[in-house]
CHARMM internal coordinates of N, CA and C (Angstrom, degrees):
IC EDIT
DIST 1 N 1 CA 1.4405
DIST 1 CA 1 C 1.5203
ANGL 1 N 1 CA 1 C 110.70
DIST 1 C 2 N 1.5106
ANGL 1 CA 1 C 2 N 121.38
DIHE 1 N 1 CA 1 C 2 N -32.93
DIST 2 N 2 CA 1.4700
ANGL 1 C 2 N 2 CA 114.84
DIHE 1 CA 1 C 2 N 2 CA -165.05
DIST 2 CA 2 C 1.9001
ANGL 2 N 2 CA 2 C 100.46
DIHE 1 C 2 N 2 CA 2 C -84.34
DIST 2 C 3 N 1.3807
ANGL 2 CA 2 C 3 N 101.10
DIHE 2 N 2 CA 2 C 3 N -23.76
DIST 3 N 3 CA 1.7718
ANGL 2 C 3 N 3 CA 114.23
DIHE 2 CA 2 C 3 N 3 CA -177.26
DIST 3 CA 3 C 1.3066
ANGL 3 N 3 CA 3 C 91.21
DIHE 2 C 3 N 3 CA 3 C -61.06
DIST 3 C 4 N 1.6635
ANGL 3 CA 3 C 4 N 125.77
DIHE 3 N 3 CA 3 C 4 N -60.63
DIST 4 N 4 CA 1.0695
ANGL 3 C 4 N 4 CA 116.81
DIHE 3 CA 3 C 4 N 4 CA -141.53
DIST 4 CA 4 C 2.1844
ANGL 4 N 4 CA 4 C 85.57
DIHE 3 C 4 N 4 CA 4 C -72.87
DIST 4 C 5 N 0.9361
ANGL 4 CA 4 C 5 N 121.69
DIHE 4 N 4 CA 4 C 5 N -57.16
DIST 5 N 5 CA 1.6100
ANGL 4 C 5 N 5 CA 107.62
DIHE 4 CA 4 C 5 N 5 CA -178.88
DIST 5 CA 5 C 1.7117
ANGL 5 N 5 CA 5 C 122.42
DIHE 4 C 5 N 5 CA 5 C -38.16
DIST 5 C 6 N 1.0785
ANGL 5 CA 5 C 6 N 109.15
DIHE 5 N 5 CA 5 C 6 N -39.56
DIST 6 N 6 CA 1.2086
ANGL 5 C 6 N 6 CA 120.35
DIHE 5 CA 5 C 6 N 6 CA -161.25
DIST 6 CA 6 C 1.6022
ANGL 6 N 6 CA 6 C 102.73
DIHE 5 C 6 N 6 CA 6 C -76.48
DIST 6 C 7 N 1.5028
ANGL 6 CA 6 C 7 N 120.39
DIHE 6 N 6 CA 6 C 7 N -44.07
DIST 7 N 7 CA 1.1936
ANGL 6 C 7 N 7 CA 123.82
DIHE 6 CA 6 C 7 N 7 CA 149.99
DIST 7 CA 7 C 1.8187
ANGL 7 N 7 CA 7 C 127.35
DIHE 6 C 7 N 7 CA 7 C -38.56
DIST 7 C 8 N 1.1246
ANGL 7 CA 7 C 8 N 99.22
DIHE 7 N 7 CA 7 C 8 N -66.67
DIST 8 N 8 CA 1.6669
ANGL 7 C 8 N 8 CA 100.15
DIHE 7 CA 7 C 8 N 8 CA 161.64
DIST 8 CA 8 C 1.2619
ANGL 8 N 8 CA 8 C 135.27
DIHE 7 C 8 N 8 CA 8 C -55.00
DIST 8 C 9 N 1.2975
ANGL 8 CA 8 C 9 N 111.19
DIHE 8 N 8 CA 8 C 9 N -42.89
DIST 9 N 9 CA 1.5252
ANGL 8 C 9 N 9 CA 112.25
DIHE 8 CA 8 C 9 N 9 CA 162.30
DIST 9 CA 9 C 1.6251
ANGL 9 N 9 CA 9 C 124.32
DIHE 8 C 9 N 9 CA 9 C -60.21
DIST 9 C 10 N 1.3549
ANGL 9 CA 9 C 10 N 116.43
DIHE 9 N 9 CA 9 C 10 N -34.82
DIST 10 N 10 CA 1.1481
ANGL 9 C 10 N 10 CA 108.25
DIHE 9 CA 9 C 10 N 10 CA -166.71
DIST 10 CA 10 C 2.3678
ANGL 10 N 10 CA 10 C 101.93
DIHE 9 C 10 N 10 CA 10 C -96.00
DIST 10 C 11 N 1.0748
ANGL 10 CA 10 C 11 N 96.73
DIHE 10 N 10 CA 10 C 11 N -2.39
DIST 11 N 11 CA 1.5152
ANGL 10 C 11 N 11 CA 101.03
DIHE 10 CA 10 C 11 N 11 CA -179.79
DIST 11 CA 11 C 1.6461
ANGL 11 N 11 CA 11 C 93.07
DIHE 10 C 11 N 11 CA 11 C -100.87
DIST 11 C 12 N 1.5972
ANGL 11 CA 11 C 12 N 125.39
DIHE 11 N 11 CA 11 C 12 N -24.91
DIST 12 N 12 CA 1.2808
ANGL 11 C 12 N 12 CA 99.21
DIHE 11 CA 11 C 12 N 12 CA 155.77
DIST 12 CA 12 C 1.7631
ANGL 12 N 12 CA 12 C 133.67
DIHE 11 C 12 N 12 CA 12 C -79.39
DIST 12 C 13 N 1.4890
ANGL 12 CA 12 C 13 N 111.45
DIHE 12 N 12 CA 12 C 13 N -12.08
DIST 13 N 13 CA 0.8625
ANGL 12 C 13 N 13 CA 118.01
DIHE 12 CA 12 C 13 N 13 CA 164.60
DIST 13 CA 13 C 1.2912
ANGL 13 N 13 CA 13 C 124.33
DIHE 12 C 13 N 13 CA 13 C -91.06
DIST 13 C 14 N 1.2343
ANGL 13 CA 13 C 14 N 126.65
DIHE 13 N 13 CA 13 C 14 N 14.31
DIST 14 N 14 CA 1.6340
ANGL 13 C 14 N 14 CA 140.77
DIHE 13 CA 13 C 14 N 14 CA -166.47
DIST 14 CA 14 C 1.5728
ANGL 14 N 14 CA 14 C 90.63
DIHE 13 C 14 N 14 CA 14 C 43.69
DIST 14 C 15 N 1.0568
ANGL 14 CA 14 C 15 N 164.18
DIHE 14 N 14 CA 14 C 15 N 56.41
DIST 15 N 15 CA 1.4795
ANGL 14 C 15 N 15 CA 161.70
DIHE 14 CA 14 C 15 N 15 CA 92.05
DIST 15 CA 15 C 1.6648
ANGL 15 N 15 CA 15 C 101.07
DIHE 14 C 15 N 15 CA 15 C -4.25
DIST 15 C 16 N 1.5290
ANGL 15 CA 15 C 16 N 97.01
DIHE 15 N 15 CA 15 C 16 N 177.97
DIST 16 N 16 CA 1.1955
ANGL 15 C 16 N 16 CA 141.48
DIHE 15 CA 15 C 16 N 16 CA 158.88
DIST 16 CA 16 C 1.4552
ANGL 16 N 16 CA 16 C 128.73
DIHE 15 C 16 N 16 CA 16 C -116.41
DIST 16 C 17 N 1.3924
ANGL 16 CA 16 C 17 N 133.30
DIHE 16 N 16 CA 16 C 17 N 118.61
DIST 17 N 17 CA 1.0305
ANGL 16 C 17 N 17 CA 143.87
DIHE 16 CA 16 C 17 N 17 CA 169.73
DIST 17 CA 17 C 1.3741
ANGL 17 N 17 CA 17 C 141.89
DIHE 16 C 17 N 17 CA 17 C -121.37
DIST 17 C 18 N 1.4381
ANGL 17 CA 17 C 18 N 134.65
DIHE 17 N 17 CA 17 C 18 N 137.27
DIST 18 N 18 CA 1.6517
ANGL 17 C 18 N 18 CA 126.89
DIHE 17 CA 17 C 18 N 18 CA 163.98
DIST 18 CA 18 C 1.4005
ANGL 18 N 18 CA 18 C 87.53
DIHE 17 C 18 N 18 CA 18 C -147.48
DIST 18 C 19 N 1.6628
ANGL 18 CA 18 C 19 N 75.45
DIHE 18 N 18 CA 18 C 19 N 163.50
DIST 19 N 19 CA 1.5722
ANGL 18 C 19 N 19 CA 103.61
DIHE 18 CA 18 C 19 N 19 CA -171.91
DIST 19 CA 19 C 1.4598
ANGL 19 N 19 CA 19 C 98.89
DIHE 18 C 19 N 19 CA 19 C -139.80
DIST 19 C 20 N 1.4928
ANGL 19 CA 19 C 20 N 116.90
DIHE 19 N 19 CA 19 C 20 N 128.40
DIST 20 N 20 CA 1.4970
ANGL 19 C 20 N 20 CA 130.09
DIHE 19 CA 19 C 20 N 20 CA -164.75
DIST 20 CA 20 C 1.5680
ANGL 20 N 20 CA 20 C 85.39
DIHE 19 C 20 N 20 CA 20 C -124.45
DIST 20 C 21 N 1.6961
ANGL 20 CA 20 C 21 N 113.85
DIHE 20 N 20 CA 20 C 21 N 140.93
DIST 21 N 21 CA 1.3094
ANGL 20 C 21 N 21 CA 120.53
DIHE 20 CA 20 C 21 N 21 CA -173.10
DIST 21 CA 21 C 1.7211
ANGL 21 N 21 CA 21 C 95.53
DIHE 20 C 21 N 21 CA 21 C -143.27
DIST 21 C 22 N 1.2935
ANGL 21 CA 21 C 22 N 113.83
DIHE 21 N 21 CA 21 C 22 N 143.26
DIST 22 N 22 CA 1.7540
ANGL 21 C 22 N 22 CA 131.37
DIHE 21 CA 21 C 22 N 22 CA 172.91
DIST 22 CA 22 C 1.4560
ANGL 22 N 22 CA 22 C 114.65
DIHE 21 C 22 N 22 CA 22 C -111.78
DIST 22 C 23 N 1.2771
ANGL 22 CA 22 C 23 N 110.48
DIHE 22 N 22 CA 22 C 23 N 102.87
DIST 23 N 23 CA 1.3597
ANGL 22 C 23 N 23 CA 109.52
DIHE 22 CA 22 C 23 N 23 CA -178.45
DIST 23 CA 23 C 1.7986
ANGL 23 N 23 CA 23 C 103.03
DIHE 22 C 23 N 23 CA 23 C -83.25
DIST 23 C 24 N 1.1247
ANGL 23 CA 23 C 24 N 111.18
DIHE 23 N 23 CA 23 C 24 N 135.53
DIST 24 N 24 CA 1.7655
ANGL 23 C 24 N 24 CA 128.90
DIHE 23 CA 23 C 24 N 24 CA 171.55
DIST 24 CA 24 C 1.1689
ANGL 24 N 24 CA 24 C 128.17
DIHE 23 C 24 N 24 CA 24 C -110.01
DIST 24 C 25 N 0.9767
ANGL 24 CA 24 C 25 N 117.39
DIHE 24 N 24 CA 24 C 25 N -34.76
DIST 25 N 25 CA 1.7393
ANGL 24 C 25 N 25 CA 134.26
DIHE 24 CA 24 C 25 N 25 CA -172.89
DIST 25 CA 25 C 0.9555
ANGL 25 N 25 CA 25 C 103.64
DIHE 24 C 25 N 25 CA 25 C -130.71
DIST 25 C 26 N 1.3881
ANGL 25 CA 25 C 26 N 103.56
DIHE 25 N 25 CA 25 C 26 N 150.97
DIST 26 N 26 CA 1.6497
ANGL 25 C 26 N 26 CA 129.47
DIHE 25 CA 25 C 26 N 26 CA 172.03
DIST 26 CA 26 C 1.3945
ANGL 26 N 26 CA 26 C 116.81
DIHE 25 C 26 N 26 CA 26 C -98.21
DIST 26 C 27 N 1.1922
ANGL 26 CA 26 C 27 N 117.56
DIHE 26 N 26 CA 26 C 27 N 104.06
DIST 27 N 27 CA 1.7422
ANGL 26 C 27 N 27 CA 112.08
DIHE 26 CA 26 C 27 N 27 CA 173.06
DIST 27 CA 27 C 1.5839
ANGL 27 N 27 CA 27 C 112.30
DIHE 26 C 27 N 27 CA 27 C -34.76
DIST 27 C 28 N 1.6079
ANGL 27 CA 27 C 28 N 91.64
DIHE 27 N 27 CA 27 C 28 N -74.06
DIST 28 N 28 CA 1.5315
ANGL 27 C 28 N 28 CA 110.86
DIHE 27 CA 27 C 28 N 28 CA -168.30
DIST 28 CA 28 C 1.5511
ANGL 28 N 28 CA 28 C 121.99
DIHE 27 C 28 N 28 CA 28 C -52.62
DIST 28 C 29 N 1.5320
ANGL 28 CA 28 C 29 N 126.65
DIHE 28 N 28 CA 28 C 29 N -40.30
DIST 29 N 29 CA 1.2184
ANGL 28 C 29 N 29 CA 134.48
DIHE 28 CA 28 C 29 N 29 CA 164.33
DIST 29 CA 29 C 1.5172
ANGL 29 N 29 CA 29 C 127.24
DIHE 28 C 29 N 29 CA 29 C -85.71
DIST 29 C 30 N 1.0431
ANGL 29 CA 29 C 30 N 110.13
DIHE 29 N 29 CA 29 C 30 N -6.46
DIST 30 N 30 CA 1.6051
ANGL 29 C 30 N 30 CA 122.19
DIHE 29 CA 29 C 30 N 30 CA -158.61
DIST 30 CA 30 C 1.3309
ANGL 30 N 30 CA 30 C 119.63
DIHE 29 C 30 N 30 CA 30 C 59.39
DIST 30 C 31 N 1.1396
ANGL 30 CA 30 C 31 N 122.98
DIHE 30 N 30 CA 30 C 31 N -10.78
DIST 31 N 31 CA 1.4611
ANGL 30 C 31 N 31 CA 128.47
DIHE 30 CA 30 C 31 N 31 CA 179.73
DIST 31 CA 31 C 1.3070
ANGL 31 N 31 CA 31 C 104.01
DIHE 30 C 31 N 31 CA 31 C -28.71
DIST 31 C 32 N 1.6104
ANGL 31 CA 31 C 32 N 125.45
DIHE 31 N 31 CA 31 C 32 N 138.79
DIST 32 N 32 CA 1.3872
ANGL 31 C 32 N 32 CA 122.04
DIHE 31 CA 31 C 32 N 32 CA 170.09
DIST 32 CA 32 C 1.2656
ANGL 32 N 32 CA 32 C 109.25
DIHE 31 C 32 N 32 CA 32 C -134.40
DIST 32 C 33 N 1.2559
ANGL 32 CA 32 C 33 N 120.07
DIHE 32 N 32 CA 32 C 33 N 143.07
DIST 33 N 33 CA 1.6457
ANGL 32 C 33 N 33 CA 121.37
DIHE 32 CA 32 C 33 N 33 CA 165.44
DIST 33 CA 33 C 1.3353
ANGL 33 N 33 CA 33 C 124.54
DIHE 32 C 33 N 33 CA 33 C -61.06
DIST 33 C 34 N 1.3143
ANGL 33 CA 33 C 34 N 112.07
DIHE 33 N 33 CA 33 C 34 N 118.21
DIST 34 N 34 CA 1.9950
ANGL 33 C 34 N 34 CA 108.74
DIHE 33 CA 33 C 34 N 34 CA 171.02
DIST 34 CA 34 C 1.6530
ANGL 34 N 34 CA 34 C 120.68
DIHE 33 C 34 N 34 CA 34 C -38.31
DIST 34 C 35 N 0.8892
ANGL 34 CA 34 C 35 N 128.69
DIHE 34 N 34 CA 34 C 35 N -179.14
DIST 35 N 35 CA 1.6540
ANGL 34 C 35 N 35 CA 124.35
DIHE 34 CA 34 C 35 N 35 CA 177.59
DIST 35 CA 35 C 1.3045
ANGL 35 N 35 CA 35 C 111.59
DIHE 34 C 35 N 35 CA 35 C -84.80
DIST 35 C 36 N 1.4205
ANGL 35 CA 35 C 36 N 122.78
DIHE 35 N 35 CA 35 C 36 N -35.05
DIST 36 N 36 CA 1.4071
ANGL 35 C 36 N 36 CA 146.03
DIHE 35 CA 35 C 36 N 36 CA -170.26
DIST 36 CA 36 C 1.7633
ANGL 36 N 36 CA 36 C 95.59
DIHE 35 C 36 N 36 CA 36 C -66.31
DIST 36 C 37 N 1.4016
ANGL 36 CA 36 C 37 N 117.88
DIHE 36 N 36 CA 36 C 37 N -49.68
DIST 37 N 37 CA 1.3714
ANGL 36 C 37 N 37 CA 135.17
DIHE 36 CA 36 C 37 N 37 CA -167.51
DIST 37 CA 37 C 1.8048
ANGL 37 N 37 CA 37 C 101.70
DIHE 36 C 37 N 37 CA 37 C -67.18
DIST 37 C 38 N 1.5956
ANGL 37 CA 37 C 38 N 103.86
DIHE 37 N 37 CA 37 C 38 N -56.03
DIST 38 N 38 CA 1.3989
ANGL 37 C 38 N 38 CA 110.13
DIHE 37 CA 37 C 38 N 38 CA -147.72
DIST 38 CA 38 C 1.9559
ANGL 38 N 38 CA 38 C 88.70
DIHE 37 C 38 N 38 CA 38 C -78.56
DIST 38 C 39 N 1.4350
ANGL 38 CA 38 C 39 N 112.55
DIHE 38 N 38 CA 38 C 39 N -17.79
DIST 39 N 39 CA 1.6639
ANGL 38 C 39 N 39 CA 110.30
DIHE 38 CA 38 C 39 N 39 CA -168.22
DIST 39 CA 39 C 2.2950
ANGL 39 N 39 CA 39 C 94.66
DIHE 38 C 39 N 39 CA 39 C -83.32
DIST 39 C 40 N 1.1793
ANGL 39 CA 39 C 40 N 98.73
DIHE 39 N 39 CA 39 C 40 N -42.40
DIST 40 N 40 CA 1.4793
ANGL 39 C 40 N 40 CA 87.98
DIHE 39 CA 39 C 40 N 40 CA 173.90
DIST 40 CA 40 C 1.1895
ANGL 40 N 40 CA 40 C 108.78
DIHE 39 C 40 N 40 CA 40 C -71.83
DIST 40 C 41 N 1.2733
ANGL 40 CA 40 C 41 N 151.85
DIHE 40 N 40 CA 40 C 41 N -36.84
DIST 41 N 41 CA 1.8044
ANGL 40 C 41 N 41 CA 149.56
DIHE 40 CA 40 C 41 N 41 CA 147.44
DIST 41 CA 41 C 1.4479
ANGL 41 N 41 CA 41 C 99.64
DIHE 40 C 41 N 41 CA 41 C -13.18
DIST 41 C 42 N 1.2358
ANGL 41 CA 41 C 42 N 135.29
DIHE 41 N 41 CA 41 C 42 N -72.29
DIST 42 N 42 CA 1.1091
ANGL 41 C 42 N 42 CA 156.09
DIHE 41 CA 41 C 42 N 42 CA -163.01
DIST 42 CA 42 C 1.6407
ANGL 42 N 42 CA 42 C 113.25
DIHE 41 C 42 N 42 CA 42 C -54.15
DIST 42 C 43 N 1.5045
ANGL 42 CA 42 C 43 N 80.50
DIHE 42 N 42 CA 42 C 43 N -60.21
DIST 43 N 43 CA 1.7815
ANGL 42 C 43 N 43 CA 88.29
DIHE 42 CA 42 C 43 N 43 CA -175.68
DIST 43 CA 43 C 1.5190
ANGL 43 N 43 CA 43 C 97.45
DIHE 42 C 43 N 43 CA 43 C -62.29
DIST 43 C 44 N 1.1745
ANGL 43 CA 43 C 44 N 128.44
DIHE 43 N 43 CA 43 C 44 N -57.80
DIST 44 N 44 CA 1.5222
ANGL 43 C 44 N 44 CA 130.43
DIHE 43 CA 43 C 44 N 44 CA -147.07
DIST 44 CA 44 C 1.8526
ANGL 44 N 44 CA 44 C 101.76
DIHE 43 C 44 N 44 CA 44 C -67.99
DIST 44 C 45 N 1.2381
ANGL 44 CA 44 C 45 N 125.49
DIHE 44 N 44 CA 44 C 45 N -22.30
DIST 45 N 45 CA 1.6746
ANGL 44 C 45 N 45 CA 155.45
DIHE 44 CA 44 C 45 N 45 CA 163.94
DIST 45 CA 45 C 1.5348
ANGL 45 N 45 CA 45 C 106.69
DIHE 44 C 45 N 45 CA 45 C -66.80
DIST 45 C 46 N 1.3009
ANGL 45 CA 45 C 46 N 101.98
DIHE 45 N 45 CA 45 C 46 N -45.40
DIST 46 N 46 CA 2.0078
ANGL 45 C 46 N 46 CA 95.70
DIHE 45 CA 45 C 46 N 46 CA 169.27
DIST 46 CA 46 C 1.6713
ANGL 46 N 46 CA 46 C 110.99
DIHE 45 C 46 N 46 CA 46 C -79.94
DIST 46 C 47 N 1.3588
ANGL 46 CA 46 C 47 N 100.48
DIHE 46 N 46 CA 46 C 47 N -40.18
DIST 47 N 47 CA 1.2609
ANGL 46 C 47 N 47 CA 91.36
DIHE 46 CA 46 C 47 N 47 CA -163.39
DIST 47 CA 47 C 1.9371
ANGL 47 N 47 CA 47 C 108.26
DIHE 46 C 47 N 47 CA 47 C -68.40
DIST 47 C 48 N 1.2924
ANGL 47 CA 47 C 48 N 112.35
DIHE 47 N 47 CA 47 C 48 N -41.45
DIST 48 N 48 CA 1.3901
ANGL 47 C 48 N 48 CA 110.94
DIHE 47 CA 47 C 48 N 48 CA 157.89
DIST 48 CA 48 C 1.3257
ANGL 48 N 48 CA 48 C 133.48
DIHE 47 C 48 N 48 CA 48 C -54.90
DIST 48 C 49 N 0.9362
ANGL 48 CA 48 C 49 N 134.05
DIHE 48 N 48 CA 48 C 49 N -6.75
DIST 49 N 49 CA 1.3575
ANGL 48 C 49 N 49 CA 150.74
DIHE 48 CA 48 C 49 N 49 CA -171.49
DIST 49 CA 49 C 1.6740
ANGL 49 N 49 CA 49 C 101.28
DIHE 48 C 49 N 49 CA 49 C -88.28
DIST 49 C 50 N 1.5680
ANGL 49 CA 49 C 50 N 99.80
DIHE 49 N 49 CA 49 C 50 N -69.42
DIST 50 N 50 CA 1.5356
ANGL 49 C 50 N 50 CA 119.36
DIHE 49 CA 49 C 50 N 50 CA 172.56
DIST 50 CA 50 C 1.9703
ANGL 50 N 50 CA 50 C 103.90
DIHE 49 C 50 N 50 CA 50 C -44.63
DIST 50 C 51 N 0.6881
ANGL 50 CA 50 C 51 N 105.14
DIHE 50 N 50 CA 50 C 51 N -44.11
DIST 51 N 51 CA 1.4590
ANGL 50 C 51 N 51 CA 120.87
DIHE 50 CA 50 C 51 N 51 CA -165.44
DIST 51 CA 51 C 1.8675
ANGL 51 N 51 CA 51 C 100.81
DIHE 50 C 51 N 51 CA 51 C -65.42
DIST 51 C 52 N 1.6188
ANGL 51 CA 51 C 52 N 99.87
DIHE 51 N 51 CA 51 C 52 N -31.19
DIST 52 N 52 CA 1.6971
ANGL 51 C 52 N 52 CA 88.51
DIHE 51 CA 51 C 52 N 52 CA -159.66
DIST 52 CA 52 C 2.1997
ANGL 52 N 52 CA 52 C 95.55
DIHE 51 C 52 N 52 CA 52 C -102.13
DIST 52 C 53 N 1.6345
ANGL 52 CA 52 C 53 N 84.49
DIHE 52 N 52 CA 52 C 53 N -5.81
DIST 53 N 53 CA 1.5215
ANGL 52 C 53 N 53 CA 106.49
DIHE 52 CA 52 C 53 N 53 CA 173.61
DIST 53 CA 53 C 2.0306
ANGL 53 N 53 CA 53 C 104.89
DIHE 52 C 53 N 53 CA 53 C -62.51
DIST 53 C 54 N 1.2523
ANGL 53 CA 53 C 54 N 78.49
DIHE 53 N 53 CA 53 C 54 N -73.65
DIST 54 N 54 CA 1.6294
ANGL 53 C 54 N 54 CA 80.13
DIHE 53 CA 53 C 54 N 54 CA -177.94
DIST 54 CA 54 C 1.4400
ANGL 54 N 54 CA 54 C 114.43
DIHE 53 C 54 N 54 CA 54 C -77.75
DIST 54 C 55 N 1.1104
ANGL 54 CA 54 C 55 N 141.74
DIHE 54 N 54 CA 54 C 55 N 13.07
DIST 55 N 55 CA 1.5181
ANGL 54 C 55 N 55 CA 130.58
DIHE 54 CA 54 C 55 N 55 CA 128.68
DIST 55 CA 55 C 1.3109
ANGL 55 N 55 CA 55 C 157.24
DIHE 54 C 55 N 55 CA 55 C -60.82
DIST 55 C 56 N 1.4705
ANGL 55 CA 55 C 56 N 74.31
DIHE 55 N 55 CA 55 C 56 N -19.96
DIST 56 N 56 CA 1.9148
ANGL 55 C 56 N 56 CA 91.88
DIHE 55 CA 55 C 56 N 56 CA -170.55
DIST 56 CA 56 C 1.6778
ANGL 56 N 56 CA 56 C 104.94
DIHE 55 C 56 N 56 CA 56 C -113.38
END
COOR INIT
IC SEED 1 N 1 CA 1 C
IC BUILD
């Protein structure tokens, strides 16, 4: 839901946008990520993020 805004807003503003997403959980199995798991998910998602920040 926030992709799909963030997309619209910035094509009404002629902007630039991406949207980077971390999947953790499994609907279908319940499978869940440990905290230890879901905090390195996270980090490795910032640190790429930053990365595509200062490139462009």
């Amino acid at each position: 839901m926030e992709t799909s805004a963030l997309y619209r807003l910035s094509a009404h503003f002629g902007a630039r946008a991406l949207s980077l997403l971390t999947v953790v959980d499994h609907v279908a199995s319940g499978e869940q990520s440990d905290y230890s798991e879901r905090q390195a998910l996270f980090t490795d998602m910032t640190r790429l993020a930053l990365e595509v920040v200062a490139d462009s």
